[in-house]
KEKE-3310 file (N, C-alpha, C; in steps of 0.2 Angstrom, whole numbers, plus 5000, padded with zeros to 4 digits):
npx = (5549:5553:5556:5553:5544:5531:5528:5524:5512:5505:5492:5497:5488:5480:5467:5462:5450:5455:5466:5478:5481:5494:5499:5494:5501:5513:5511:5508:5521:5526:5522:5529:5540:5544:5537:5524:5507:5499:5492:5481:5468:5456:5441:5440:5454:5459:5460:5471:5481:5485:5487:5499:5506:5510:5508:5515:5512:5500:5483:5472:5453:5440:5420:5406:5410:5410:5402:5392:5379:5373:5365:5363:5364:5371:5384:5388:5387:5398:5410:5411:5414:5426:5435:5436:5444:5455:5456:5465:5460:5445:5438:5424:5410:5399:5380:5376:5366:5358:5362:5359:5344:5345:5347:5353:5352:5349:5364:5371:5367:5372:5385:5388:5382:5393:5403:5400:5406:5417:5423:5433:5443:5453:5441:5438:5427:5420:5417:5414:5418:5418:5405:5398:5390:5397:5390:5383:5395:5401:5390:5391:5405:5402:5392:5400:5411:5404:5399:5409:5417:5434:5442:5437:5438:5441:5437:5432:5441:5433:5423:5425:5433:5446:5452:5454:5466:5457:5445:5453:5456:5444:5441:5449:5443:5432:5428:5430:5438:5442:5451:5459:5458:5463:5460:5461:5469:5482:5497:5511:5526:5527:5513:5508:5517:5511:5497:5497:5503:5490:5480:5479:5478:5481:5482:5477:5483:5491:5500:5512:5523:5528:5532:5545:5552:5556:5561:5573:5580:5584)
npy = (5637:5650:5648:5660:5666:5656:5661:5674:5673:5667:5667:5665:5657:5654:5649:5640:5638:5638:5645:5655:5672:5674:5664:5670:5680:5676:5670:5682:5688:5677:5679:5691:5690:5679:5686:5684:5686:5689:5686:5677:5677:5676:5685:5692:5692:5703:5717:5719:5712:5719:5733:5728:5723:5732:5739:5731:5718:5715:5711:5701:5694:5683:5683:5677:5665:5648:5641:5651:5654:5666:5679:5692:5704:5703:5697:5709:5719:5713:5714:5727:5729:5725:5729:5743:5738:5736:5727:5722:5712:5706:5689:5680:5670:5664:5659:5645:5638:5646:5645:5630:5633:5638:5650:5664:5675:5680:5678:5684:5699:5696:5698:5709:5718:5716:5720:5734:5736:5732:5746:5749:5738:5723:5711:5691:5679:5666:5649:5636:5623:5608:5604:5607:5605:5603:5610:5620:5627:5630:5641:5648:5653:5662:5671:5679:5685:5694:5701:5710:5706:5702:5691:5674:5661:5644:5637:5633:5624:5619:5610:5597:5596:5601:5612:5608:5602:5600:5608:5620:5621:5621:5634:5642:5642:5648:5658:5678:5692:5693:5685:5672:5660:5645:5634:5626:5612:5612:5607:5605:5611:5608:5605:5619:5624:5618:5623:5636:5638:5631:5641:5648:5664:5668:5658:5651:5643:5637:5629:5630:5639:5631:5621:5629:5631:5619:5615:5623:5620:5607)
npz = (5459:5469:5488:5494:5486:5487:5498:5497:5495:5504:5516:5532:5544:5558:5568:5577:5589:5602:5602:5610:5616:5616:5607:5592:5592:5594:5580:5572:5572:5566:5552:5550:5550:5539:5530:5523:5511:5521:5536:5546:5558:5571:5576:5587:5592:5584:5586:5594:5590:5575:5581:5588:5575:5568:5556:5552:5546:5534:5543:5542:5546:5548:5544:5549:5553:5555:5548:5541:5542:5549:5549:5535:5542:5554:5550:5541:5553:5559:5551:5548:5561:5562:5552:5559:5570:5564:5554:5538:5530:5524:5526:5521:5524:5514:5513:5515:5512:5507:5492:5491:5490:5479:5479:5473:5472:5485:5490:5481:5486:5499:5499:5491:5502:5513:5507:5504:5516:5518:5517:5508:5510:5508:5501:5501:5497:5503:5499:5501:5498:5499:5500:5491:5473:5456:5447:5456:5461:5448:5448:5459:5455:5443:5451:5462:5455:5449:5460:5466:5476:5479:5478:5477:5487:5493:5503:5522:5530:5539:5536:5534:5524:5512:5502:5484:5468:5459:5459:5461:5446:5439:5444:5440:5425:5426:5434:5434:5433:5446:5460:5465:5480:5488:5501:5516:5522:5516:5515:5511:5504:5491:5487:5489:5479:5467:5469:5466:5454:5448:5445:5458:5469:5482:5497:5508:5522:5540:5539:5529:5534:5547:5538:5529:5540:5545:5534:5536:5546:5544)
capx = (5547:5556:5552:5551:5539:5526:5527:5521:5505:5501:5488:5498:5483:5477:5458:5460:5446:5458:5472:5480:5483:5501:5499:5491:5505:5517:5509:5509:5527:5530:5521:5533:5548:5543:5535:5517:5503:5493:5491:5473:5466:5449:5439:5441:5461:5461:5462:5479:5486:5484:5492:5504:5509:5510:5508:5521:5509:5492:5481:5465:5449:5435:5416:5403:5414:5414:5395:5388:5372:5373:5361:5367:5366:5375:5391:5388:5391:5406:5414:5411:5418:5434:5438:5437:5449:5461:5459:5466:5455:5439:5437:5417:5407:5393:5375:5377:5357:5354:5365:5355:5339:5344:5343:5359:5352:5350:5372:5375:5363:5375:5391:5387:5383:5399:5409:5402:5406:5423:5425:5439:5447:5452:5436:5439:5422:5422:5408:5415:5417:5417:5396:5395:5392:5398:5387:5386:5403:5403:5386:5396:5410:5398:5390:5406:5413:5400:5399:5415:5424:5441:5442:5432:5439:5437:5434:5434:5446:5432:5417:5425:5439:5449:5455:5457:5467:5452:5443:5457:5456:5436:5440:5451:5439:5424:5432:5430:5439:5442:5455:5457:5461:5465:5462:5460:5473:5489:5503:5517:5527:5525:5505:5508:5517:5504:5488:5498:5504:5484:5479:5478:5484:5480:5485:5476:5487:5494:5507:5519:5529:5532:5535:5549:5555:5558:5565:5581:5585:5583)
capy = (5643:5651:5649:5668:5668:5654:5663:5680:5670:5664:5670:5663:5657:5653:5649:5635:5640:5636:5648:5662:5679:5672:5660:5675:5685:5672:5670:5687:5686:5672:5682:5698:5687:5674:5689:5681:5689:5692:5683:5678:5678:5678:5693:5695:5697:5710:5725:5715:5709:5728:5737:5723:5724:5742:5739:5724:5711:5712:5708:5697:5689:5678:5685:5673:5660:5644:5641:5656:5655:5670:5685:5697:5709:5701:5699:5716:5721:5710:5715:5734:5728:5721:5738:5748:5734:5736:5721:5724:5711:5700:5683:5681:5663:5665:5655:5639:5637:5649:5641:5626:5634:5642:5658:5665:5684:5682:5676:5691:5703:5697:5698:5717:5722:5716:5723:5740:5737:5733:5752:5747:5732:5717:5703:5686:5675:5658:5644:5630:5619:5602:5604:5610:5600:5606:5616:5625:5631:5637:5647:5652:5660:5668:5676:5679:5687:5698:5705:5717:5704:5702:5683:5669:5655:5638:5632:5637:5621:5617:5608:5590:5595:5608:5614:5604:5604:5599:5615:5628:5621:5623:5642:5646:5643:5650:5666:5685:5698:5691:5680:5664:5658:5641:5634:5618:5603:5614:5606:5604:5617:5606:5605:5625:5627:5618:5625:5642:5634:5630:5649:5653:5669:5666:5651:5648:5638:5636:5623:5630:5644:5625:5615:5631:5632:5613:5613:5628:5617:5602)
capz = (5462:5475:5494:5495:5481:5489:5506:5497:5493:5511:5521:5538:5545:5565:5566:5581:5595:5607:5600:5615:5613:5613:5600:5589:5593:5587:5571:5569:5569:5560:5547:5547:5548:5532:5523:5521:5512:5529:5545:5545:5564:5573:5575:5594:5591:5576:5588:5596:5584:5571:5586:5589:5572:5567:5548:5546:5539:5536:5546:5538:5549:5546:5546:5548:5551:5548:5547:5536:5542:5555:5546:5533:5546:5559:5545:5540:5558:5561:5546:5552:5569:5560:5549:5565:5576:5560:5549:5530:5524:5527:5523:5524:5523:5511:5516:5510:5515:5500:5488:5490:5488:5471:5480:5472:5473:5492:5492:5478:5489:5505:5497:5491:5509:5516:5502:5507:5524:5520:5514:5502:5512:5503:5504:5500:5499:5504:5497:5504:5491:5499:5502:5485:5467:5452:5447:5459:5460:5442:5448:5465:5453:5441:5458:5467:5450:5448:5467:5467:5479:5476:5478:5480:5493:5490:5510:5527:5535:5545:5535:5533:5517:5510:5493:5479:5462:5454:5462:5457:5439:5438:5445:5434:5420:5426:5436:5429:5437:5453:5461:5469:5486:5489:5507:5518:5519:5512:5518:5507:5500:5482:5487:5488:5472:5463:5469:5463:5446:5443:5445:5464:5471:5488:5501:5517:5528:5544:5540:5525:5537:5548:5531:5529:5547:5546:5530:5538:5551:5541)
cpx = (5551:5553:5547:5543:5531:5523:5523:5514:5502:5499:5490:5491:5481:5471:5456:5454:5448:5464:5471:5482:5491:5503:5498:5496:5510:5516:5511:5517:5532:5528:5526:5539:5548:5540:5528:5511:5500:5493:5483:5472:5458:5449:5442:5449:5466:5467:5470:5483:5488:5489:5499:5510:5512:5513:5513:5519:5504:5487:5472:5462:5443:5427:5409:5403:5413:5408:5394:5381:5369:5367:5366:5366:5369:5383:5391:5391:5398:5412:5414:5418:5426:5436:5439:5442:5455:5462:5458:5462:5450:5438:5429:5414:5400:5388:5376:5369:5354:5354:5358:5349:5337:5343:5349:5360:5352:5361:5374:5372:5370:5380:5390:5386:5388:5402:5410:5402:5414:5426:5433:5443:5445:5446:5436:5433:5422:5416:5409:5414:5415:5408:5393:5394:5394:5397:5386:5389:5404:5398:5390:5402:5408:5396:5394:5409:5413:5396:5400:5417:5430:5444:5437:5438:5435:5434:5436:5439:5441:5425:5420:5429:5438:5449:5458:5460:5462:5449:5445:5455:5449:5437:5443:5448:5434:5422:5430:5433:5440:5449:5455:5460:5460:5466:5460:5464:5479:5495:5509:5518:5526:5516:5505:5511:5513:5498:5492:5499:5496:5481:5477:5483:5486:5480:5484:5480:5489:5502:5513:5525:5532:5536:5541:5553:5557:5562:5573:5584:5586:5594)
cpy = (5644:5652:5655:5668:5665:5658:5669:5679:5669:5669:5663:5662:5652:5656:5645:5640:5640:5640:5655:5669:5677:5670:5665:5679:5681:5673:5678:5689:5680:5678:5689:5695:5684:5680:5687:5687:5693:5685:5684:5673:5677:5684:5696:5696:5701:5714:5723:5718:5715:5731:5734:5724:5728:5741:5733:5717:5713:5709:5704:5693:5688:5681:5679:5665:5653:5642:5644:5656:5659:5676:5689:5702:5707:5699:5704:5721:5721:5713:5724:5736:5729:5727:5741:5746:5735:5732:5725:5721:5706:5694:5682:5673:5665:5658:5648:5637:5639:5646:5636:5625:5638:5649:5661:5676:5684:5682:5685:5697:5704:5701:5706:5721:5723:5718:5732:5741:5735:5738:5751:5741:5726:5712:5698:5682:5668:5655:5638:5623:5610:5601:5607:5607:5604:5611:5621:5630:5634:5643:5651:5657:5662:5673:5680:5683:5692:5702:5710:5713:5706:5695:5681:5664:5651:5635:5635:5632:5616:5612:5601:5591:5602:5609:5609:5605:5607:5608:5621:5627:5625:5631:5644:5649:5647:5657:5674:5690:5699:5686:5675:5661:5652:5638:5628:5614:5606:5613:5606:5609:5613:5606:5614:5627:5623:5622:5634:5644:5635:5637:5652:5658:5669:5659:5651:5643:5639:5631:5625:5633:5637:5622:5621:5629:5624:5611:5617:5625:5609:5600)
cpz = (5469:5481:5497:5490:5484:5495:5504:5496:5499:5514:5527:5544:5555:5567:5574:5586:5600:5609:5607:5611:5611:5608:5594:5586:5589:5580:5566:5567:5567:5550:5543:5545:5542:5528:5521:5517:5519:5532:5545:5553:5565:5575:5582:5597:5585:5580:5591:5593:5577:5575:5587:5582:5567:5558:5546:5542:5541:5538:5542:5545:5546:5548:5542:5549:5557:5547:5541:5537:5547:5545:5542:5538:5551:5555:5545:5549:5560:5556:5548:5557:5566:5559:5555:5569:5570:5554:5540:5527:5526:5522:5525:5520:5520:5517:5511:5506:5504:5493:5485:5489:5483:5473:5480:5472:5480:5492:5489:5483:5495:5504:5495:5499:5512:5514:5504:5514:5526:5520:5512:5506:5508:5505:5499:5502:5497:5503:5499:5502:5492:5500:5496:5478:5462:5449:5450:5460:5457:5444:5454:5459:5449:5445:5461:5463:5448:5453:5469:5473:5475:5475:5481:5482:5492:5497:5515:5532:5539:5544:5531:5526:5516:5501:5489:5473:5457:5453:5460:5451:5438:5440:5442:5428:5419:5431:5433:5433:5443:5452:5464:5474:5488:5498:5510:5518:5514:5515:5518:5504:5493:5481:5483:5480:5468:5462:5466:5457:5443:5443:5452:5466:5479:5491:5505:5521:5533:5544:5535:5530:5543:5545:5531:5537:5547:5541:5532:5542:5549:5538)
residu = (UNK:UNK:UNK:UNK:UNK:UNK:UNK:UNK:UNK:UNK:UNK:UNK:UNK:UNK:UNK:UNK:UNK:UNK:UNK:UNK:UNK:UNK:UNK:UNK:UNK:UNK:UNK:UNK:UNK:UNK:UNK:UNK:UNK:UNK:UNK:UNK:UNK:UNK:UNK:UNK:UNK:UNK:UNK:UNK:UNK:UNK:UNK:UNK:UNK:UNK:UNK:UNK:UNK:UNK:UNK:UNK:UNK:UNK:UNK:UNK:UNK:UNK:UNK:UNK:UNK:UNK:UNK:UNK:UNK:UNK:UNK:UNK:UNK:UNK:UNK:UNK:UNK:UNK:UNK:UNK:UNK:UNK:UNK:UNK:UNK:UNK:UNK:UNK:UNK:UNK:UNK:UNK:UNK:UNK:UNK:UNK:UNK:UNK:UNK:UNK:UNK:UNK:UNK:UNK:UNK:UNK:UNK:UNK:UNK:UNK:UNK:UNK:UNK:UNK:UNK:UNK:UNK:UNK:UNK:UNK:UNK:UNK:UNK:UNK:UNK:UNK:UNK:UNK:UNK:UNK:UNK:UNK:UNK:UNK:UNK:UNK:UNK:UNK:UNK:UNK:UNK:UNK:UNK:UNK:UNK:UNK:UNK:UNK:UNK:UNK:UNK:UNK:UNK:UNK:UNK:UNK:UNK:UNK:UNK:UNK:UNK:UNK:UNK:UNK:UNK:UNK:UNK:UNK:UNK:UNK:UNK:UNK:UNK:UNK:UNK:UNK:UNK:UNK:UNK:UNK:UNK:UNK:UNK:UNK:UNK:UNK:UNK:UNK:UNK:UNK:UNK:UNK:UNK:UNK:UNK:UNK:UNK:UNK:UNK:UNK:UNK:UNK:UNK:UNK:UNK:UNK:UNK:UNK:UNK:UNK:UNK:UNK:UNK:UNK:UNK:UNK:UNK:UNK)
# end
């Protein structure tokens, strides 16, 4: 697969708590220069980073993030917020809580609110797989299938493990009219053409546009 081809899959991604408007700003243009899906950001540098970038990568942020256990109306807010500051697409952290109390109309219920709060912008909902057992999962992507997202997202980076083969495979099967985003612990551009190979469309990472940039000067 060609370089170009993985790069068109990445959501170029800076999530640290730590990260500058500067930093931000780089990314953002890492993302115009490598081509990335989107440049995926915190919320409180959308409005920046949208202006900054005047339509040349899409900008993506995270609502709810990296917990999920903020109220469906305080997502629904944020996700409001986001559309208004610019963002093309929300990544939103379902409740885990609910999950594990079989309460999967509450998740669908959420996931519906956001969706019309993204007024048509891409949503990408995250379960975050490493807290999840297999069962689960497949009910997470009969729910998540049957929502009107756009993708379900395997993890947020930040709950102790990322995206595995295993995980894409399993979503591939049990999937319906949705797509798959792959994220946490994507280091290699050969990690990347796999988890793409197994049926993801989407690549949360931070590290491939390095793993690129170190292979040019390489």
């Amino acid at each position: 697969m060609e370089i170009s081809e993985i790069l068109s899959h990445c959501d170029h991604t800076l999530l640290s708590v730590t990260a500058t408007k500067q930093d931000i700003l780089s990314v953002v243009d890492d993302g115009i220069k490598y081509k990335t899906a989107s440049v995926c950001i915190p919320a409180s540098f959308v409005r920046e980073a949208a202006a900054y970038s005047a339509g040349r990568v899409r900008i993506c942020t995270v609502i709810g993030f990296p917990n999920g256990y903020s109220t469906t109306a305080a997502k629904v807010f944020e996700t409001d917020d986001a559309v208004n500051n610019g963002a093309d697409e929300i990544d939103m952290v379902i409740n885990i809580g609910a999950v594990k109390s079989d309460d999967y109309g509450y998740v669908s219920d959420e996931i519906g609110q956001v969706r019309r709060a993204c007024r048509g912008k891409i949503l990408k909902v995250i379960i975050e797989t490493c807290l999840l057992t297999e069962q689960e999962k497949i009910k997470l992507c009969e729910t998540v299938s049957a929502s009107g997202a756009d993708y379900i997202k395997t993890s947020t980076g930040f709950a102790g493990g990322g995206a595995t083969f295993d995980d894409i495979e399993l979503f591939a099967k049990h999937v319906s009219g949705i797509k798959i985003k792959a994220a946490g612990g994507i280091k290699s551009l050969g990690d990347a053409e796999r988890f793409l190979s197994l049926g993801a469309d989407r690549l949360g990472t931070s590290s491939i546009v390095k793993a690129v940039k170190a292979a040019q000067k390489a």
